[in-house]
C-alpha positions, -999 to +999 in steps of 0.1 A: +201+397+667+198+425+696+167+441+706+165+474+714+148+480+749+134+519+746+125+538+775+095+559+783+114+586+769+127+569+735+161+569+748+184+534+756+211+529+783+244+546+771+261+513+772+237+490+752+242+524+725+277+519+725+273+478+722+252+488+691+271+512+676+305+490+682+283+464+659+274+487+635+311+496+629+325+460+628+304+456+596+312+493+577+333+492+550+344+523+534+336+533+497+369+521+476+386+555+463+385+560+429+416+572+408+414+601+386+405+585+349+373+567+367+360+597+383+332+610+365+327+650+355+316+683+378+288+692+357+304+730+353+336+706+339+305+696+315+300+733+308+331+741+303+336+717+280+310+731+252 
């Protein structure tokens, strides 16, 4: 697991950002779409409803 090495200032080195970010991103996995009958209500579709 990586370390992060802060500065004085609380920043890192742009390129040990961009190792972390690229490591971040290799493990994302977007939120599967969901079709229209599984997608719950607005709540003013609720209101409209009554």
């Amino acid at each position: 697991m990586n370390t992060l090495t802060l500065t004085t200032t609380g920043k890192i080195p742009a390129r040990e950002a961009l190792k972390l970010l690229d490591q971040a991103w290799t493990y994302y996995v977007p939120e599967p779409k969901r079709l229209p009958e599984q997608r719950e209500p607005e709540l003013f579709e609720y209101a409209n409803a009554a």
